[in-house]
Structures are given as structure tokens and as C-alpha cells.
C-alpha positions in Angstrom: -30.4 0.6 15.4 -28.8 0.7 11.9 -26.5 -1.8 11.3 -23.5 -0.6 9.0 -20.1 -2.5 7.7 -17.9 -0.7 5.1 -16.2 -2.8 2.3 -13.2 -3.6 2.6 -10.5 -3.3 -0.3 -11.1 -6.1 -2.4 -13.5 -7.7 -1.1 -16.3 -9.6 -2.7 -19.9 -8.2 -2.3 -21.4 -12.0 -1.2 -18.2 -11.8 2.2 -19.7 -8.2 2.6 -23.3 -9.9 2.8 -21.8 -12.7 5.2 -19.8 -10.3 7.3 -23.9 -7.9 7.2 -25.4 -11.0 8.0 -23.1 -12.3 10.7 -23.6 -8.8 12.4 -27.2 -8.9 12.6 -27.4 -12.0 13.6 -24.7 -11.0 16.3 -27.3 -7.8 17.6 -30.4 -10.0 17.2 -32.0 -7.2 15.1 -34.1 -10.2 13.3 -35.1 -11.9 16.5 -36.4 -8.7 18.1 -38.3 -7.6 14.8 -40.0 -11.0 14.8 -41.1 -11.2 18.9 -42.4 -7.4 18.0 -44.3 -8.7 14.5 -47.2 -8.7 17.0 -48.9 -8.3 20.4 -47.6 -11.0 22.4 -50.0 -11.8 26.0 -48.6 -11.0 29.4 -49.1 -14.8 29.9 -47.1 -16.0 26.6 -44.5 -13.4 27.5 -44.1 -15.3 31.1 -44.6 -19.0 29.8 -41.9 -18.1 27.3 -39.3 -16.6 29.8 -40.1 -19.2 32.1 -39.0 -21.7 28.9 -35.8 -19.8 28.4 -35.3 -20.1 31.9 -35.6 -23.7 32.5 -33.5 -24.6 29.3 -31.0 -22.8 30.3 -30.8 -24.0 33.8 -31.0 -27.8 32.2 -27.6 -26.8 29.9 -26.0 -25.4 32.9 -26.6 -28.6 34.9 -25.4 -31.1 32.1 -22.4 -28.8 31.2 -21.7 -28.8 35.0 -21.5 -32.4 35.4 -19.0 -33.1 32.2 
């Protein structure tokens, strides 16, 4: 999973870092190397999907009704 961007004539390095950033963010290369930082329990994995879950279900239903 390497992440790559190639610099574009004249631009700064800090927009290349943005652009990088952006990218990964994008993947969710940071997010998955976090939730892997450790052994996570059958029963955290399901209380956390079933969190997920819910929330979204509650955004769908408020968007819905707008």
C-alpha cells in the first residue's frame, strides 16, 4: 500500500505535503494502522461495528426527513 504523488512543475513542497496528506487521508492508510496498533477483542470489534452501524442509520434517518 504505498502511497505516491509526483511534484508537479512549480509547485511548492508544503501543496505537495497537503496534496500526500489529502491522499492518505483519502485511503485511510492512518486509520487502519491505528485499529491494527493492537489486538482488538472479538467483542470490541462487534460493539464497535454495531456503533458504526447505528450512527449511521441515525444520519440516514435525519438526512431523510430534511
Amino acid at each position: 500500500m504505498s502511497v505516491e504523488i509526483k511534484i508537479r512543475k512549480g509547485e511548492t513542497v508544503d501543496k505537495a505535503l497537503r496534496r500526500l496528506k489529502k491522499k492518505i487521508d483519502r485511503e485511510g492508510i492512518i486509520k487502519d494502522a491505528r485499529a491494527k496498533r493492537g489486538f482488538e477483542k472479538p467483542a470490541e470489534r462487534r460493539r464497535r461495528k454495531k456503533k458504526v452501524k447505528n450512527f449511521s442509520a441515525y444520519l440516514r434517518k435525519k438526512w431523510d426527513n430534511v
